[in-house]
C-alpha positions, 0 to 999 in steps of 0.5 A: 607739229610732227609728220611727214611734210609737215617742214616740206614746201609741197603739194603734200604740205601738211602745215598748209593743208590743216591751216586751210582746213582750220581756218575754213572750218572756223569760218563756216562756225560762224553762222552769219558769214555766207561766202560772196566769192567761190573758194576752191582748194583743189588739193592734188597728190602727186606734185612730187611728179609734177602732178600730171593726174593730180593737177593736171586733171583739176586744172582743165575740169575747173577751167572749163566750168570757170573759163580762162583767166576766171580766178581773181588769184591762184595760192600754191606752196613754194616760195622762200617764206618769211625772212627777218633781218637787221631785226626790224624788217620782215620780208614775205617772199612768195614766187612769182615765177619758176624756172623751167624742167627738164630731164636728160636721159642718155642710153648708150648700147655697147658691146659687151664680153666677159670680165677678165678680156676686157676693153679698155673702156666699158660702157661704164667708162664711156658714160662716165666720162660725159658726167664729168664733162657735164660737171667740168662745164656748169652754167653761166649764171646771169642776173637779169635787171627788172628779174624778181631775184633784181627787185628783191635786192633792189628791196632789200637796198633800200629797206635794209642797207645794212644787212649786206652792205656789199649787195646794198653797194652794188645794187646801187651802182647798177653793177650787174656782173659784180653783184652776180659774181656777189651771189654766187658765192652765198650759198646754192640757193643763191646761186642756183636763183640765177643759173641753170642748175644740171644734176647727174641723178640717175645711172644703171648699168650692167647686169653682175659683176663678172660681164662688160654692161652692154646698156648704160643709162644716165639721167641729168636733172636741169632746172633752167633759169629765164635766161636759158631755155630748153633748146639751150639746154639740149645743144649744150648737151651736144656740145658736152659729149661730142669729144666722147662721142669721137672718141669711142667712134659712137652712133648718135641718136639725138631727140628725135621727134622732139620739140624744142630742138636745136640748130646743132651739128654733131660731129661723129666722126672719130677722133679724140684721145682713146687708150688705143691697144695694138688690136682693134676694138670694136665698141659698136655703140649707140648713144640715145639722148631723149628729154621728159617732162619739160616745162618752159620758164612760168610766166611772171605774175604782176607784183602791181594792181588790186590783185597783188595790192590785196594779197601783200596788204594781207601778209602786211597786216597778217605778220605786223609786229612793233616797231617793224615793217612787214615787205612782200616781194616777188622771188623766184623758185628754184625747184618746181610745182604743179602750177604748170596746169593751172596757168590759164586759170588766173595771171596772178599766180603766187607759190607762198607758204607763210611760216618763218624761215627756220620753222621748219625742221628736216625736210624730206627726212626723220623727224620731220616738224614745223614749229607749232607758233609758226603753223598758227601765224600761217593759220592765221594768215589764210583766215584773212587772206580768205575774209579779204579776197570775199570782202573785195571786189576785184573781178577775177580778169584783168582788163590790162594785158601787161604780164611781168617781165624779167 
């Protein structure tokens, strides 16, 4: 299949959407099948912005017609899909958590002046120097036992000692640091399952080429793990530019009115290495640090229960093949989706889009495609997912309170 999104894991996902479509048309052919359970797809159109008008309109509308937690469960994309190893073991990773947002914006207001008398740092220079202090100091990563991303190894080591019998080794002796120092030596995504991840994404700044800029904004993307937190992230944030801020002698304004802020003094006084010519230089800048579009780490959905035992006995029997075993296992997501405003809506919240690992072909660019075999089985699976959940008689609330935990 060739389009636009068709490969990406998004709420514009075009292989999901006509695999809904297809498996809900098909069923309603069938003049003897009357559905017992509401079916809702609620398809938005800005997830890519964290779905404010999309989702963040349908996620009220629909908890005030079905109440809190009055959904039995909650299927959204995401997740890491379907992955085969040792040949014989098919593991089906959809998240059960995603790790919180967060955007730091920097804007620093400096003097400015022509070219050809410049100062010995402009506002360019300055900004530039807290990217790379960011950069220099990444975050710690940090396996969590009981976390999915531990559950899933813990899944792997049992099911599939040999596909990585280092991990299997470590998993087994309870080595925590080893096996996190282990990980992160994968790949990003790996690695970026257990730590907080900061990208310097946007910078602006100056008006032509022949005048000091005199605005300078930065943008810093974070994706923050569950054993961080936002406020975490802004004192770090503090912590980084408080040598630059000495040195250039800056004025700070941090966060102000903001939630989630932290206990942190910020020395402003000056100091620090700066290039200090003979004459005096007057920078006169202020910096303004401020956030958007935070989201707190997503609560845990429960990988126990009739709710999970249905939705992973459906990828079961969905994705059954000879002589293998089909193991469903909560992961985490390393980037974001819009299920932010359908939290109340139900505790079982899922980001799965069911097609193999390797099906899907240049996400997010030219010929974008997904291998049409695996837009059948993922047709295939919500068919049965959608006959399941109707035959079933699983209220949509728990009685039990217990959420999971990391």
């Amino acid at each position: 299949m060739w389009c636009l999104s068709t490969a990406t894991l998004r709420g514009h996902d075009k292989n999901s959407l006509t695999a809904l479509m297809s498996a809900l048309e098909t069923l309603l052919e069938y003049a003897e099948w009357v559905p017992k359970r509401t079916i809702v797809l609620a398809l938005g159109f800005d997830e890519e912005s964290s779905g404010r008008r999309g989702a963040g309109a349908i996620g009220p509308f629909l908890e005030d017609r079905y109440g809190k937690y009055g959904m039995a469960m909650l299927l959204d994309e995401g997740g890491m899909g379907l992955e085969l190893l040792s040949n014989d073991t098919l593991y089906a990773l959809p998240a059960v958590t995603e790790k919180g947002y967060i955007d730091i914006w920097l804007e620093l207001h400096v003097n400015g002046g022509h070219s050809s008398t410049p100062f010995p740092h402009t506002g360019v220079g300055v900004v530039s120097e807290i990217v790379y202090r960011l950069e220099s100091h990444p975050w710690e990563p940090s396996l969590i036992e009981g976390s999915p991303i531990h559950n899933h190894l813990v899944c792997q080591a049992r099911y599939s000692p040999e596909a990585s019998p280092k991990i299997t080794r470590l998993v087994q002796e309870g080595d925590l640091e080893a096996l996190t120092e282990e990980l992160v030596t994968i790949d990003r995504a790996t690695q970026y399952r257990i730590q907080t991840s900061q990208s310097a994404d946007y910078f602006t700044g100056g008006v032509k080429i022949n005048a000091m800029p005199e605005y300078v904004k930065l943008g810093v993307n974070h994706r923050v793990a569950p054993h961080n937190s936002i406020s975490e992230v802004k004192r770090n944030i503090l912590k980084q530019i408080e040598p630059v801020v000495k040195k250039y002698g800056l004025t700070v304004k941090a966060f102000e009115g903001e939630d989630h802020n932290p206990e942190f003094r910020l020395d402003m006084s000056p100091g620090g290495d700066a290039v200090r010519p003979a004459y005096e230089v007057d920078y006169n800048g202020t910096l303004i640090l401020s956030s958007s579009q935070v989201t707190l780490n997503a609560p845990v959905s429960p990988t126990s229960g009739p709710v999970w035992d249905l939705f992973a006995g459906t990828i079961r029997h969905s994705f059954a093949f000879d002589d293998g075993k089909v193991i469903p296992v909560g992961e985490l997501m390393t980037g974001n989706t819009d299920t932010l405003h359908y939290l109340n809506l139900t505790r079982h919240i899922y980001r799965w889009t069911p097609t193999r690992q390797g099906a899907s072909i240049n996400a997010h660019t030219v010929d974008e495609r997904i291998d049409m075999h695996a837009h059948m089985e993922a047709l295939r699976f919500y068919y049965e997912l959608i006959r399941n959940f109707d035959a079933s008689d699983i209220a949509p609330v728990e009685e039990e309170d217990g959420m999971g935990e990391l």
